[in-house]
N, CA, C and O of each residue as an XYZ file, in Angstrom:
364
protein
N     164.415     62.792    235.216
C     164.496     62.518    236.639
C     165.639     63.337    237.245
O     166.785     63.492    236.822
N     165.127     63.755    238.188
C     166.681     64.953    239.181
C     167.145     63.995    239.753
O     166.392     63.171    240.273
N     168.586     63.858    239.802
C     169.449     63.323    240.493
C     169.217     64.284    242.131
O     168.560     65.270    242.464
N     170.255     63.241    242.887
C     169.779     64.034    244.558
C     171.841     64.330    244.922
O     172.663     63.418    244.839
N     172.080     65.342    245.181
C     173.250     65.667    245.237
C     173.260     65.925    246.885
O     172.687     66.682    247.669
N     174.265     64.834    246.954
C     174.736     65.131    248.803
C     174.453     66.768    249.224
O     174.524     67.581    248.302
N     174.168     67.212    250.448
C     174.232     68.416    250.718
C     175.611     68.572    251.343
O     175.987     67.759    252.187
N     176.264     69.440    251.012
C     178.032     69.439    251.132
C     177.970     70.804    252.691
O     178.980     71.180    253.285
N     176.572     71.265    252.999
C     176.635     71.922    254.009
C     176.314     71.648    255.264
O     176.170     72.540    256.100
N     176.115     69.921    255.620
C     175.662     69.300    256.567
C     176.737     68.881    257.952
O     177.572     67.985    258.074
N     176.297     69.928    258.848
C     177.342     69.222    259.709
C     177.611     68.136    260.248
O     176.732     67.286    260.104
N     178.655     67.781    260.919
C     179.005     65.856    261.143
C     178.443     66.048    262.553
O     178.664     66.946    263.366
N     177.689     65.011    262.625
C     177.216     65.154    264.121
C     177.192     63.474    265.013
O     176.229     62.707    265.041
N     178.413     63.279    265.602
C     178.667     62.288    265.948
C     178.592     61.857    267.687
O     179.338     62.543    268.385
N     178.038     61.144    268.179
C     177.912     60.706    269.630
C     177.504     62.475    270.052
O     178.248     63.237    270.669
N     176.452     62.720    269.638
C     175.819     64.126    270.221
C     176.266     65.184    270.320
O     175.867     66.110    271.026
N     177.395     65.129    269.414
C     178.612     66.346    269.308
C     178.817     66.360    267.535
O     179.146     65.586    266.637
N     178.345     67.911    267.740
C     177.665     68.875    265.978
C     178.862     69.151    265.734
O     179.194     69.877    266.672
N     180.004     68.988    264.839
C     181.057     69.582    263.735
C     180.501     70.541    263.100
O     179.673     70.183    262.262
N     180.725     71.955    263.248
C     179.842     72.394    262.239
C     180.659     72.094    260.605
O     181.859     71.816    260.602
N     179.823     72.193    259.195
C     180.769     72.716    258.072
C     182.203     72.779    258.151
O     182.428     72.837    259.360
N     183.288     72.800    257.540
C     184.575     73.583    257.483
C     185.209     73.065    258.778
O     186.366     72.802    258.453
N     185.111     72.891    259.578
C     185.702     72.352    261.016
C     187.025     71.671    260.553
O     186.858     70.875    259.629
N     188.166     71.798    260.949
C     189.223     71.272    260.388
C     190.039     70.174    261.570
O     190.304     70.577    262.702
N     190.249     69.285    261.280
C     190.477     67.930    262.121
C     191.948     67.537    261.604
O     192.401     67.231    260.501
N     192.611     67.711    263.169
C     194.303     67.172    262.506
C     194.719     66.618    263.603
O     194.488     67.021    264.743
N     195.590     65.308    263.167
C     196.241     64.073    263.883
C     197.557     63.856    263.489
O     198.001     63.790    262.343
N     198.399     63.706    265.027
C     199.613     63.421    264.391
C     200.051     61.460    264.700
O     199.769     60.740    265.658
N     200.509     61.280    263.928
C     200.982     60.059    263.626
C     202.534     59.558    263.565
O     202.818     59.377    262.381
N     203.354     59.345    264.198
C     204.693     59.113    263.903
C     205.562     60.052    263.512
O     206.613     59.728    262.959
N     205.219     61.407    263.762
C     206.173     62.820    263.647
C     205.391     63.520    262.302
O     205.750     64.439    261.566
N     204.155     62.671    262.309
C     203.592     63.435    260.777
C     201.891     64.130    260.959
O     201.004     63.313    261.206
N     201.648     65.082    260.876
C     200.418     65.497    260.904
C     199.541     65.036    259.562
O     200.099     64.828    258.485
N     198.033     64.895    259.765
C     197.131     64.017    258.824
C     196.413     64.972    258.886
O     196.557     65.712    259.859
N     195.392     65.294    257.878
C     194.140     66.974    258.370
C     193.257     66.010    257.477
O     193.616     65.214    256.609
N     191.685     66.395    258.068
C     190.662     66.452    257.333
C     189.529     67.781    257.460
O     189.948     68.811    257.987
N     188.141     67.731    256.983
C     187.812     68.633    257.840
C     185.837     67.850    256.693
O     185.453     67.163    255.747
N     185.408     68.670    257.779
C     183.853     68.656    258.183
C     183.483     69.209    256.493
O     183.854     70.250    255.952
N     182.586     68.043    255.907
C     181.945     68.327    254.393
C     180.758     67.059    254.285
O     180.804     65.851    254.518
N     179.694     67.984    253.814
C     178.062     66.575    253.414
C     178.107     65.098    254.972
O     177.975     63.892    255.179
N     178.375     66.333    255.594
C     177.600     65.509    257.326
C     178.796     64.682    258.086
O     178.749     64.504    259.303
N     179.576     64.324    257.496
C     181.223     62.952    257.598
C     182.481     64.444    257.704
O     182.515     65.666    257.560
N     183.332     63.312    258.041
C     184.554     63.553    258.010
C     185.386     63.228    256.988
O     185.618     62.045    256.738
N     185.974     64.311    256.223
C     186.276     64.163    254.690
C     187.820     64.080    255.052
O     188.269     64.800    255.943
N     188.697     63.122    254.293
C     189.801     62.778    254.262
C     190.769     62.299    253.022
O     190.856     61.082    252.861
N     191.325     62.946    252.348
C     192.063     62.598    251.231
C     190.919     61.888    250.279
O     191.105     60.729    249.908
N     189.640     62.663    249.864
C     188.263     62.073    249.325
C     187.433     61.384    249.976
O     186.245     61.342    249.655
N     187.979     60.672    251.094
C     186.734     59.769    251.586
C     186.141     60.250    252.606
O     186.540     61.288    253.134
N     185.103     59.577    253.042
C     183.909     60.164    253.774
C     184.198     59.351    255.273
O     184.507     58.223    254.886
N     184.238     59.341    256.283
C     184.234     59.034    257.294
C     183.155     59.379    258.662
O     182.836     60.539    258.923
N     182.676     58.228    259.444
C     181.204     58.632    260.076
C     182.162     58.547    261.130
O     182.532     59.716    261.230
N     182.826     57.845    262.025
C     183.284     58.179    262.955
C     184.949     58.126    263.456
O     185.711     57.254    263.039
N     185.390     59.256    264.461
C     186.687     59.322    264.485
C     187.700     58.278    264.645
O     188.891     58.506    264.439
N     187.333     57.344    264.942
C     187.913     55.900    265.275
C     188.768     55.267    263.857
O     189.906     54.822    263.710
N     187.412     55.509    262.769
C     187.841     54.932    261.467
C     188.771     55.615    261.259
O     189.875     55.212    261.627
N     188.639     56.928    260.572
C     189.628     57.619    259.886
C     190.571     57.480    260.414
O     191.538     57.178    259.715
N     190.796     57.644    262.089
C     192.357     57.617    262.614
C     192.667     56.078    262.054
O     193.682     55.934    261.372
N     191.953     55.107    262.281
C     192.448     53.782    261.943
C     193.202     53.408    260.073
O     193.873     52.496    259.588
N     192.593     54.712    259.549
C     193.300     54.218    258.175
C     194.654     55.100    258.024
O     195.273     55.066    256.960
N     195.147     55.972    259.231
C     196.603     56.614    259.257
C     196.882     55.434    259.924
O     197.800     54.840    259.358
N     196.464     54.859    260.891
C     197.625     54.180    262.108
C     197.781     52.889    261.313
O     198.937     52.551    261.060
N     196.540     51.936    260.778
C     196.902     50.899    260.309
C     196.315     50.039    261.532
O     196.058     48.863    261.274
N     196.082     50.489    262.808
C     195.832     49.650    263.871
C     194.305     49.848    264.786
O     193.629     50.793    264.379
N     193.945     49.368    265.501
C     193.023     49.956    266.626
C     193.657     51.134    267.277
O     194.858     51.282    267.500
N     192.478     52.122    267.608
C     193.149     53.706    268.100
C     191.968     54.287    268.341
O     191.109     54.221    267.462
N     191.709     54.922    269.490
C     190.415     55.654    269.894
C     190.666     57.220    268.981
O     191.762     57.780    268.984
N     189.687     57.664    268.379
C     189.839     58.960    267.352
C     189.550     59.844    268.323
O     189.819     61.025    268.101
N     188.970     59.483    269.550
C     188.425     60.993    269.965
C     189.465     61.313    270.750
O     189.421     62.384    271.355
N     190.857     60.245    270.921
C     192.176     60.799    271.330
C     193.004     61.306    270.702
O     193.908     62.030    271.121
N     192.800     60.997    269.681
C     193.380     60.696    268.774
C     193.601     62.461    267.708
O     194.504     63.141    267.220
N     192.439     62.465    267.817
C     192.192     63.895    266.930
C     191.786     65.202    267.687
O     191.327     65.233    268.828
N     192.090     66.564    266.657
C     192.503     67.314    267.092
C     191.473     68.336    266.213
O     191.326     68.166    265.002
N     190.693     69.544    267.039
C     189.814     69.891    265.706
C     189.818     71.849    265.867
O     190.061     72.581    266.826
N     189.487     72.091    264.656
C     189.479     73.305    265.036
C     188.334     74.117    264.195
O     188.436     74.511    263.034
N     187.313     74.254    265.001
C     185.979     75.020    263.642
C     185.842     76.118    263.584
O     185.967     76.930    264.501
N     185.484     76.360    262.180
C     185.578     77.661    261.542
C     185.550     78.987    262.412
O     184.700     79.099    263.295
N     186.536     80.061    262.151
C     186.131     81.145    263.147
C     187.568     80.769    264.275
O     188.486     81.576    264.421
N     187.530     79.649    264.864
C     188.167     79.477    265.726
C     189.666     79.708    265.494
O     190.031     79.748    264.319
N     190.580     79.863    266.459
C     191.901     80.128    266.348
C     193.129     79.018    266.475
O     194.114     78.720    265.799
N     192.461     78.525    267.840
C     193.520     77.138    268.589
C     192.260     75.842    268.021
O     191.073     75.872    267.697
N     193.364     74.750    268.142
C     193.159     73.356    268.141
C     192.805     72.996    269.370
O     193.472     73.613    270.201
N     191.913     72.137    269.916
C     191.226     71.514    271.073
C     190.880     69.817    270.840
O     190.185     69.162    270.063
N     191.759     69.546    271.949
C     191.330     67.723    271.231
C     189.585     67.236    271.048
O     188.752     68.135    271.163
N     189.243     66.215    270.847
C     187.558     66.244    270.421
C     187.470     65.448    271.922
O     186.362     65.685    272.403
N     188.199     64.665    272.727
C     187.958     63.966    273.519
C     187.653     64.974    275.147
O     186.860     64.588    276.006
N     188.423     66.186    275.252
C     187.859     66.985    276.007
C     186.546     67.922    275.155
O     185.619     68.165    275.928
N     186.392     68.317    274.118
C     185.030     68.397    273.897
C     183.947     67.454    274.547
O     183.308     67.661    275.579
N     183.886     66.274    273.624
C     183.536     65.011    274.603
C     182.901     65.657    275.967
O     181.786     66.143    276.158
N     184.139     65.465    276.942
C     183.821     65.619    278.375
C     183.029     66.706    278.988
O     182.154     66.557    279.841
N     183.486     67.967    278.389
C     182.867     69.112    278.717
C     181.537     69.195    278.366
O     180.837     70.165    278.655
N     180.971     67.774    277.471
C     179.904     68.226    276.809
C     178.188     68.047    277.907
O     177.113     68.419    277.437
Protein backbone atom coordinates (compact mmCIF):
# COMPACT_ATOMS: atom_id res chain seq x y z
CA UNK A 1 0.00 0.00 0.00
CA UNK A 2 1.54 3.74 -0.90
CA UNK A 3 1.51 5.86 1.84
CA UNK A 4 0.10 9.61 0.78
CA UNK A 5 2.85 12.23 1.63
CA UNK A 6 1.60 15.86 2.34
CA UNK A 7 2.38 17.93 -0.80
CA UNK A 8 5.08 20.37 0.77
CA UNK A 9 4.34 22.64 -2.51
CA UNK A 10 0.83 23.76 -1.61
CA UNK A 11 0.20 27.22 -1.05
CA UNK A 12 -1.63 28.53 2.28
CA UNK A 13 -4.64 30.02 1.13
CA UNK A 14 -6.49 31.67 3.88
CA UNK A 15 -9.78 34.07 3.93
CA UNK A 16 -9.20 34.26 -0.08
CA UNK A 17 -5.68 35.34 0.19
CA UNK A 18 -2.99 32.60 -1.71
CA UNK A 19 0.61 32.52 0.31
CA UNK A 20 2.39 31.26 -2.31
CA UNK A 21 5.25 28.27 -1.21
CA UNK A 22 8.36 29.83 0.65
CA UNK A 23 6.48 33.10 1.66
CA UNK A 24 8.22 34.08 4.81
CA UNK A 25 6.01 35.45 7.81
CA UNK A 26 7.63 37.49 10.74
CA UNK A 27 6.16 38.95 14.05
CA UNK A 28 7.51 40.90 16.59
CA UNK A 29 6.61 40.21 20.12
CA UNK A 30 8.10 42.07 23.13
CA UNK A 31 11.42 43.37 21.33
CA UNK A 32 11.72 39.81 19.75
CA UNK A 33 11.04 38.79 16.16
CA UNK A 34 9.21 35.11 15.57
CA UNK A 35 9.50 33.88 11.53
CA UNK A 36 7.62 31.18 9.90
CA UNK A 37 7.02 30.67 6.36
CA UNK A 38 4.50 29.02 3.78
CA UNK A 39 5.07 24.81 3.50
CA UNK A 40 2.16 21.70 2.53
CA UNK A 41 -0.76 24.55 2.33
CA UNK A 42 -0.33 26.02 6.50
CA UNK A 43 1.82 28.13 8.09
CA UNK A 44 4.91 26.31 9.32
CA UNK A 45 6.36 27.38 12.67
CA UNK A 46 9.13 25.90 14.79
CA UNK A 47 7.50 22.31 13.12
CA UNK A 48 4.01 22.98 13.47
CA UNK A 49 1.47 23.52 10.99
CA UNK A 50 -0.82 26.41 11.41
CA UNK A 51 -4.29 27.18 9.30
CA UNK A 52 -4.78 30.54 10.44
CA UNK A 53 -2.81 33.75 11.46
CA UNK A 54 -4.61 34.29 14.67
CA UNK A 55 -3.34 30.83 16.04
CA UNK A 56 0.20 30.95 15.43
CA UNK A 57 0.45 34.59 16.67
CA UNK A 58 -1.54 33.26 19.73
CA UNK A 59 1.14 30.59 20.63
CA UNK A 60 4.06 33.64 20.72
CA UNK A 61 1.71 36.03 22.69
CA UNK A 62 0.14 33.46 25.02
CA UNK A 63 -3.08 35.67 24.64
CA UNK A 64 -5.95 36.68 22.13
CA UNK A 65 -4.28 38.78 19.13
CA UNK A 66 -5.60 39.37 15.61
CA UNK A 67 -2.60 37.64 13.21
CA UNK A 68 -3.50 39.58 10.32
CA UNK A 69 -2.07 42.54 12.59
CA UNK A 70 -0.13 40.95 13.90
CA UNK A 71 2.09 39.49 11.07
CA UNK A 72 4.33 40.51 8.66
CA UNK A 73 5.03 38.56 5.27
CA UNK A 74 7.30 38.56 2.61
CA UNK A 75 6.98 36.02 -0.65
CA UNK A 76 9.45 34.62 -2.51
CA UNK A 77 11.14 36.98 -5.07
CA UNK A 78 10.02 39.81 -2.99
CA UNK A 79 12.34 42.31 -1.22
CA UNK A 80 10.31 44.36 1.65
CA UNK A 81 7.96 43.00 4.35
CA UNK A 82 4.17 44.13 3.98
CA UNK A 83 1.79 43.51 6.87
CA UNK A 84 -0.97 40.66 5.73
CA UNK A 85 -3.72 42.99 7.15
CA UNK A 86 -3.15 45.68 4.36
CA UNK A 87 -2.89 42.81 1.89
CA UNK A 88 -6.25 41.95 3.36
CA UNK A 89 -7.61 45.40 2.41
CA UNK A 90 -6.17 45.96 -0.89
CA UNK A 91 -7.53 42.71 -1.76
Amino acid sequence: MESIKPDSSLPWIVDDLTFPKGTEFRGKYKGYFYYGEVSSGALMMNGKKFLSPSAAAMTITRSSVDGWLFWDCKPPGASSWINIHTLKQIK
